[in-house]
N, C-alpha and C positions, 0 to 999 in steps of 0.2 A: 601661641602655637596650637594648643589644642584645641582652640575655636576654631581657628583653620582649617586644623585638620577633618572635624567632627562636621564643621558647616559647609566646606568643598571641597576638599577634596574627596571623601569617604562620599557623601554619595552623589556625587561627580564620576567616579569610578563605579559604583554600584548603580546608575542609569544606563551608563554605557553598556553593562553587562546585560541591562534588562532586552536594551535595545540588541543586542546580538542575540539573546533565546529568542525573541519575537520576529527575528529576522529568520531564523531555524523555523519555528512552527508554521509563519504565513509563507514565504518562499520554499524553503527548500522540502520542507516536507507537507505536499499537499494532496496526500491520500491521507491524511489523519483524521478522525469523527469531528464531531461539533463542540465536544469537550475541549479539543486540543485547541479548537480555535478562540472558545472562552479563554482559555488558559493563556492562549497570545492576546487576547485582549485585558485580562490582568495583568499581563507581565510590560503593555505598552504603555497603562493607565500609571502603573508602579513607578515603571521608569521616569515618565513626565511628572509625576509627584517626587522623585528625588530630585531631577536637574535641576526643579525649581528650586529650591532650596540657596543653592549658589546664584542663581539668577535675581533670587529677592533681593538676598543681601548686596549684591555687586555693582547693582544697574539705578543706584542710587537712593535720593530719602526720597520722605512722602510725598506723593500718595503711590510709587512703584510697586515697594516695601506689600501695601495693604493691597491691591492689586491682585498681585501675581501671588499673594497666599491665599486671599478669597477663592482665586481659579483656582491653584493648587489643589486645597482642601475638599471644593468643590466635586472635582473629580475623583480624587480620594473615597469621600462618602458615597458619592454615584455609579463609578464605576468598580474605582478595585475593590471595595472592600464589599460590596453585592457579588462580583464574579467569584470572589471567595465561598462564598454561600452557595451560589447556584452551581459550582461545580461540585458540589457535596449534595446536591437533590438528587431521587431517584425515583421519582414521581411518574405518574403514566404522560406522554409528550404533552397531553391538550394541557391536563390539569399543571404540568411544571410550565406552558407558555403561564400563565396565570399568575404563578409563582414568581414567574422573574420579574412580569412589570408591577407585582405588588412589593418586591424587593428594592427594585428601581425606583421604585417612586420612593419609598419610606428611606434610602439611601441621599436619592434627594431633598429630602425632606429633613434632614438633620444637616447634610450640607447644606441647605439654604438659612437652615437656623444659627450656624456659626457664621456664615456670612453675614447676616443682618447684625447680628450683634457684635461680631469683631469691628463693621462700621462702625457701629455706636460706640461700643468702646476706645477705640482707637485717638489719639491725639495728635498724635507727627508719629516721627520716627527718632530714634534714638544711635549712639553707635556703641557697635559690638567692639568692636576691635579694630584697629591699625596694623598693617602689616606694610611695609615699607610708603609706597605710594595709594594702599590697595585701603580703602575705608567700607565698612562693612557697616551697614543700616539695615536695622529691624523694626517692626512695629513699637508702637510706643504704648502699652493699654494696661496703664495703671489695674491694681485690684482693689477690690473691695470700692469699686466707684458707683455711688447711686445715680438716676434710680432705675440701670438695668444691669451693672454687673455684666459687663462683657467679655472680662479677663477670664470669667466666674464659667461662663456659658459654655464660652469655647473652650476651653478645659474640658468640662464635663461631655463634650461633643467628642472631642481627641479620645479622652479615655474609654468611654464608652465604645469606639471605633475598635479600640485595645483591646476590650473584655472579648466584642462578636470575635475579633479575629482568633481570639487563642479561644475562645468556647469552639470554633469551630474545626479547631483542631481534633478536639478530643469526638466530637460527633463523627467526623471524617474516618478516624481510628475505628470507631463501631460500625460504619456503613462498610470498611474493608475490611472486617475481623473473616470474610470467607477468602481473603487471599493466600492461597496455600503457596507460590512459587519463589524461592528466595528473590530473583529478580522485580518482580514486585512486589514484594515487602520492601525490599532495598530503597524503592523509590519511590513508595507513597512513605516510608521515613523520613529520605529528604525532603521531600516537599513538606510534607506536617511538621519537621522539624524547624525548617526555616520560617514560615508563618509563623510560627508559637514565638521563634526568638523575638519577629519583629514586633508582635503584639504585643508582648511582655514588656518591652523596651518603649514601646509608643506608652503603653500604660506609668511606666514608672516615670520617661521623661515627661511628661504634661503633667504628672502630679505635682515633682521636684522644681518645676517649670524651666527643665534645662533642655531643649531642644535638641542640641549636639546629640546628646547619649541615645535617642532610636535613628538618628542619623547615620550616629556610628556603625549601631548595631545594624544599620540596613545591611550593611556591606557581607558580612558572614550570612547574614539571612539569603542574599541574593547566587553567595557562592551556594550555598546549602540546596536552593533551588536549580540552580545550575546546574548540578553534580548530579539532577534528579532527573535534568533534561538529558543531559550524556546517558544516564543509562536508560533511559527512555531511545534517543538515537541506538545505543547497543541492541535493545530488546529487537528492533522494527528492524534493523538491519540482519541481525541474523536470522527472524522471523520472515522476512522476502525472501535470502538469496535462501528459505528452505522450501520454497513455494514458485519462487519465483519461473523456475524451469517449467514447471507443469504449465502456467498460463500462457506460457510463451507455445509451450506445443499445442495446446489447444487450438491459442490463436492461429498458427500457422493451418492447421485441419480448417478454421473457419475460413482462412482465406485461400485456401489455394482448391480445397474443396468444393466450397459455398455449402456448408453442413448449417450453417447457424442462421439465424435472422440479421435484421442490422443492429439492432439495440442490444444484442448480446454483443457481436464484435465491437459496438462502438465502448462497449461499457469496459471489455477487457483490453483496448485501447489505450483509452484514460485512466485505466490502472497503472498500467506501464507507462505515464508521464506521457503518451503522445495525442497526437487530435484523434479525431475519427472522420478526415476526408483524403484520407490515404484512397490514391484510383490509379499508380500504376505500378507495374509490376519488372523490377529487373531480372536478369541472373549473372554472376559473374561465374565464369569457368575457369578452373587452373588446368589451363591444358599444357604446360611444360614444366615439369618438375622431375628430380631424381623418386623413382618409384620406390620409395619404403613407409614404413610408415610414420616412423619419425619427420623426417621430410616433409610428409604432408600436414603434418600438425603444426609444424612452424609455416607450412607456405599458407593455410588457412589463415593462422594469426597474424603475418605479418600484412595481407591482404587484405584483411580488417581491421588491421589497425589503419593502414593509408586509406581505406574507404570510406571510415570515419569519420577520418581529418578531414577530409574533402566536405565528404555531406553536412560535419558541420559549419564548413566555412559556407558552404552556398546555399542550404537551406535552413538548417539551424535543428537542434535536437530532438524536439518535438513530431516534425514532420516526416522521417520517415523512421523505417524499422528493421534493424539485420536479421535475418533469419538463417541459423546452415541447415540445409537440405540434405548433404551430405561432408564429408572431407574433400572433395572437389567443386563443389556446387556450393557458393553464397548468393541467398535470394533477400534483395531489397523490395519494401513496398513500400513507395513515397509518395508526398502531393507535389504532381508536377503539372496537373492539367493546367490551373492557373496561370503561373508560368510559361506555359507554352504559348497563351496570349498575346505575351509580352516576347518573347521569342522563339518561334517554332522550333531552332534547333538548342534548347537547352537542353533536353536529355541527353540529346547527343554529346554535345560539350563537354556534358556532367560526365557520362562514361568515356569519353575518350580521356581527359582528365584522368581518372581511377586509371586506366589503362595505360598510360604513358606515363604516371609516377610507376606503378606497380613494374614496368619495363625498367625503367632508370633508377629504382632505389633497392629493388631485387632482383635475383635469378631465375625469377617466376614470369611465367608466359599468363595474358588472362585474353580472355573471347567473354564477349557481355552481349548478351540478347535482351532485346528491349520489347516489352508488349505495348498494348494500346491504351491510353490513358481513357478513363472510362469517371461517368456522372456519379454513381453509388457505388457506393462501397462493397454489398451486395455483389458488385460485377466483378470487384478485383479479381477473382479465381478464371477469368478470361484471358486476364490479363498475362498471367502465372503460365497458362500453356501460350499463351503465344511467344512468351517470353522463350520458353522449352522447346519452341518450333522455331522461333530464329536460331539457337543453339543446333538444331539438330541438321539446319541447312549449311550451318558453318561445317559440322561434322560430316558431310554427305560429299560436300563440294572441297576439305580436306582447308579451310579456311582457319586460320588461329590466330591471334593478336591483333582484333579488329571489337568494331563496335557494329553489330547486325541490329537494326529495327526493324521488325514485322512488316510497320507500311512502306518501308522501300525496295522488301522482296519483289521482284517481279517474275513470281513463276506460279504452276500450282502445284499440291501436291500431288504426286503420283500413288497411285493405289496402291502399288506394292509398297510403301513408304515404311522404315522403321515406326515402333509402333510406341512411339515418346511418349505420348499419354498415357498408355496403359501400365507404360512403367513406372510414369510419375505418379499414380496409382496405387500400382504396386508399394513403392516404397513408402508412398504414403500412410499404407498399410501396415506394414513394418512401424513405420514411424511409433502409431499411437497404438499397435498392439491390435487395429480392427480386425476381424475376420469376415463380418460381414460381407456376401456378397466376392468373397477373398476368392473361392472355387469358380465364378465366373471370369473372373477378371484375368487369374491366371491361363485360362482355357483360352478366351478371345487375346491374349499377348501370345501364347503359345502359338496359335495358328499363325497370327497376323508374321510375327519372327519366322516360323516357320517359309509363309511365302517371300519375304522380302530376304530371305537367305536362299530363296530360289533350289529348294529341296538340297542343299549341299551340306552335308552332316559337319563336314570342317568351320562351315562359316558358321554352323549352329553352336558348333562348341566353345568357338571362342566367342561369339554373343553370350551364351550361357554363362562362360565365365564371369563377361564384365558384369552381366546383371547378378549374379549369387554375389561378389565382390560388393558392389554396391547396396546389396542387400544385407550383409556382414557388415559394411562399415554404417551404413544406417541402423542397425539395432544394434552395434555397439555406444553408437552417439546419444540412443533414445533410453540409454539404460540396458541395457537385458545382459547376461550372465558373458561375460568377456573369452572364461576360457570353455565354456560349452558350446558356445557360439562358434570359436574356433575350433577346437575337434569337427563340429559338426559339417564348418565348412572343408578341414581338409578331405575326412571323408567324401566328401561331394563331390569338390575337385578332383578326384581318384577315379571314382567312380565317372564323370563326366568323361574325363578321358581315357578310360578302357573300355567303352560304351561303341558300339562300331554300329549298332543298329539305331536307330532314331528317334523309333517313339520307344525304348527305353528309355530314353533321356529325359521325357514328360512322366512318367511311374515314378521316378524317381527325385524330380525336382517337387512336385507337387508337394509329398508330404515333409522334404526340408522345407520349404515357405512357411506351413503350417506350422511347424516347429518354431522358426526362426519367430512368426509373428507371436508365437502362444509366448515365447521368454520376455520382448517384447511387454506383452498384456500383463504377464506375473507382476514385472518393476512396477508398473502404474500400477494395479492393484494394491502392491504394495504401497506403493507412496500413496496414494487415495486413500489408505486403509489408516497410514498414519496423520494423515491432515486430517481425519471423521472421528480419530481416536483423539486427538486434541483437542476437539472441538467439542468431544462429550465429556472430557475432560475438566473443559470452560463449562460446562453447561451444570455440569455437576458441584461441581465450588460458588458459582454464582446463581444457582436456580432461584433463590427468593429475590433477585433484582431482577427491573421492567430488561426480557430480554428480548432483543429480535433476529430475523434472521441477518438483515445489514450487521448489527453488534456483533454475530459469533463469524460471520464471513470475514471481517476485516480484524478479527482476532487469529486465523488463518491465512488471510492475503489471500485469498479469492475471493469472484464476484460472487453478490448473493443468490444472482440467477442459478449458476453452477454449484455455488453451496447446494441450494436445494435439491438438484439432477443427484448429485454427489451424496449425499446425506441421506440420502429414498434410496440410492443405490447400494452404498456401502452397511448401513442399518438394517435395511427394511421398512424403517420409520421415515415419518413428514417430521421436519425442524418441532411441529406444533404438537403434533402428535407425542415424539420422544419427551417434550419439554413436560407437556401433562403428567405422561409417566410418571416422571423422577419430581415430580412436585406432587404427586396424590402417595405415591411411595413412602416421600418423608413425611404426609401429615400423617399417612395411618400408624407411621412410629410415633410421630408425638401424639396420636389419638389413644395408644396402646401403653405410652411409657410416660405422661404427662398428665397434668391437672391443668393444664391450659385451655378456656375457653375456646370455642369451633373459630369465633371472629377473630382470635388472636394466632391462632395455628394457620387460618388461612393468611393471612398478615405474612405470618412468620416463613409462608415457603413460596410467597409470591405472589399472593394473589390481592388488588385493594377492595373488591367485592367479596364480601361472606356469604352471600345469596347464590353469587356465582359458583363459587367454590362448590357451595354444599349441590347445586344443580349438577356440576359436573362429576363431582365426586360418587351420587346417585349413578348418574350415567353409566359410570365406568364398574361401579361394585352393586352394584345393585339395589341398595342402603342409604339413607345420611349416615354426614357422619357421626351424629348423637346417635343411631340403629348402628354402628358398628361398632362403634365405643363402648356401648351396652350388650349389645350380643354377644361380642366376644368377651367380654368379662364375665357374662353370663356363663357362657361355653368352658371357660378357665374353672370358675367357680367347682361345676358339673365335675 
């Protein structure tokens, strides 16, 4: 029974497991660096080296037996137990490519040496045990047999596999000794923890010549690694949803704006799991709902939730993207040009769809403006006001519970026309806290409102109203100060309406916008202030490892493009710039409080050139650092 146990079932069960973390790191989470993807390629190499195991013994005698453990082993030495290794290097990129294929190769090279000699060794197969119907066959290789000793070899090949794995324990332990955070100590414990057990066990079973016992021991080894991967998933999940908000407002200003290039949208895109050939633009409107504000928080959510369902049943998750605009306004941008090849009227389909559950499975009224599906993605923001221009025809002409596209309007606009752009603008403004340009925009919305209310002070103030409203519920959504925001609006609203003269009503909206956007900017500032304060944080704990700006971007969940905007912004300093800093900082302590050599100090705070070091170190202080070492000990001295 406990051959059984030790030889299939244990790691039978502990492949299956390997095969579910590698199914985690390659599928489900594919914003992870190149580390994570080594780490799914040990954990898939691992797994195929335990299932084999049950498969040698099951699938009959010789030659299956000597077979499927030559592959086994094979891969063993080539791959897992190399990726073990090179996920503990921390070498500059060119110099670790070099590293891996001399690892690789010298991995294969000892694999290939218990292959040939398990050959020679080997005689038949033998049996292990009986379990009812079930007969279990192992290699058969006598020891001590001349004149190549095969039993002898491969032994010595196993073992050795034992010692690199647990040495590399203790090297990994000193490459993380700058991890300050309990959550990764946590989990570079389990992982080093379960390596060490298996390689301790790999070493003891090939001594003893009992194979069972690292068998056994894969299984606790494999949980240990497991338990490292969950809090690996913990870390990354609550490290998004603390970021995740910010890149989603960005992106919406890239696309509805056109602020950005295409490689910046595409790249914050594919952060957020979608493609980058999104080209058209919806909006949905809740135009019947009971007016409070609770209300509208469920009529948003359940709206989204059935437009969801929908988009994923017909397009699939990737391709398009929710964005709210406001509490009344959900703005989709999906790829549908494609699509429309194959059938001119699927948008339409598509939104009438959303529109006819959203009628029959709630209380909610919705009007969906559809823009023009466009080549680049660069055009989407064309897309987004035409989207706001079907909307506003539905509104004009008193239309609700319908599906409007642009190209089947047949009219044009009139010059007096509300003035939907510049409000979409406006809130835009609001949105992300800009000011920019904030005093024009208001002025040309001011006039333009002004004549399409046809000089009537009544129809200006209830305009006024809906827009400050909408401008309230957008910077309450974007972050900014809930109950100041409120006072500020009631004020306003007071004012608005005891206002009998007209262009009081422009005096005094001006400097609420201003307000309303400055509360707005604070929240981002804040929150920017704390994704640049973790990131010098990272930078501080790890500054003697090769660091870049991809490495501390994806330590924060932003792109590295905006890391950079971000980092110059909120600092003062370039990524490269601050990192010098904090690396010439700590050598002049160890120049000041140490007996360590110039090439070990530059070593010791990140640098693999000594030449370099000392060139730059010159640069910045004026000195080497042996003249500063000296001088000021000089200076002390005095």
């Amino acid at each position: 029974m406990l051959l059984l146990i030790g030889n299939i079932i244990i790691p039978g069960i502990a492949s299956l497991l390997c095969f579910i973390f590698f199914f985690y790191f390659v599928v489900v989470d594919q914003r992870e660096p190149v580390n994570a993807k080594r780490f799914a390629v040990f954990l898939l190499s691992f797994g195929v080296f335990l299932i084999s195991r049950p498969l040698q013994i099951l699938l009959g005698p010789y030659p299956i037996p000597l077979i499927i453990n030559d592959l086994r082993l094979l891969i063993f030495c080539t791959i897992t137990v190399p990726m073990v290794l090179i996920l503990t290097d921390k070498t500059e990129d060119n110099l670790q490519i070099q590293k891996i294929r001399i690892i690789i190769s010298v991995g294969f090279l000892f694999g290939l040496v218990y292959t040939v000699f398990n050959i020679l060794g080997t005689k038949g197969s033998y049996e292990i045990f009986r379990f009812g119907n079930i007969i279990a066959y192992d290699n058969l290789s006598p020891s001590h047999v001349r004149p190549f000793y095969g039993r002898e070899v491969t032994i010595s090949v196993t073992v050795l596999m034992g010692i690199v794995l647990s040495g590399s324990v203790g090297y990994r332990i000193y490459a993380n000794r700058h991890l300050k955070t309990k959550e990764q100590t946590k989990k570079a414990l389990y992982y080093n923890l379960g390596i060490l057990i298996f390689g301790l066990s790999l070493i003891l079973g090939s001594i003893v010549k009992k194979w069972w016992i690292y068998y056994s021991f894969s299984l606790p080894s494999v949980v240990l690694l497991g338990y490292g991967v969950m809090l690996d998933i913990k870390e990354i999940r609550l490290k998004v949803e603390g970021t995740i908000t910010l890149i989603r407002d960005i992106l919406i200003k890239d696309l509805t704006l056109n602020t950005r290039i295409k490689d910046e949208i595409s790249e914050m895109l594919m952060f957020l799991g979608k493609n980058n050939h999104m080209d058209t633009f919806c909006i949905i409107k809740i135009t019947k709902q009971e007016n409070n504000p609770t209300s509208m928080i469920y009529a948003y959510q359940d709206v989204v939730q059935l437009a969801t369902h929908i988009l994923n049943q017909q397009l699939g998750k990737n391709t398009y993207l929710i964005i709210q605009m406001d509490v009344k306004q959900i703005g989709i941008c999906l790829s549908g040009k494609q699509r429309l090849y194959d059938n001119k009227e699927f948008l339409i389909s598509l939104a009438e769809n959303i529109r006819e559950q959203v009628a029959k499975k709630t209380r909610y009224v919705v009007t969906i403006g559809i823009g023009r599906s466009y080549n680049r993605i660069e055009e989407l923001w064309l897309s987004y006001h035409e989207a706001l221009q079907a909307l506003e025809y539905a509104e004009k002409n008193d239309v609700d519970n319908q599906v409007i596209q642009i190209d089947a309007l047949k009219y044009k606009t009139p010059k007096n026309s509300y003035p939907s752009k510049l409000k979409a603008q406006l809130l835009s403004a609001v949105r992300f806290g800009d000011t920019g340009g904030l005093d024009d925009i208001l002025t040309n919305f001011y006039r333009d409102l002004y004549t399409f209310s046809k000089y009537d002070l009544e129809v200006m103030k209830v305009r006024l109203f809906e827009l400050l409203g909408a401008l309230i519920d957008t910077a309450i959504t974007a972050g900014g100060d809930e109950d100041k925001l409120f006072n500020l609006s009631k004020d306003c609203f007071k004012h608005i309406n005891e206002t009998e003269d007209i262009n009081l009503l422009k005096q005094r909206l001006f400097p609420v916008l201003k307000t309303i956007v400055m509360t707005v900017r604070q929240s981002h500032t804040d929150r920017s202030e704390r994704i640049i304060n973790r990131a010098k944080e990272y930078i501080e704990k790890n500054y003697s490892e090769h660091l870049t700006v991809e490495d501390i971007a994806r330590t924060v969940f932003i792109s590295p493009s905006y890391f950079k905007h971000l980092f110059k912004k909120i600092s003062g300093y370039s990524f490269k710039d601050y990192l010098s800093r904090i690396r010439l900082d700590k050598a002049k302590e160890l120049l000041l409080n140490s007996d360590m050599s110039i090439t070990n100090i530059a070593y010791e705070v990140g640098y693999q050139d000594s030449n370099y070091f000392s060139t730059l170190f010159k640069k910045a202080e004026g000195v080497t650092p042996s003249e500063y070492r000296s001088t000021t000990f000089i200076g002390e001295r005095i």
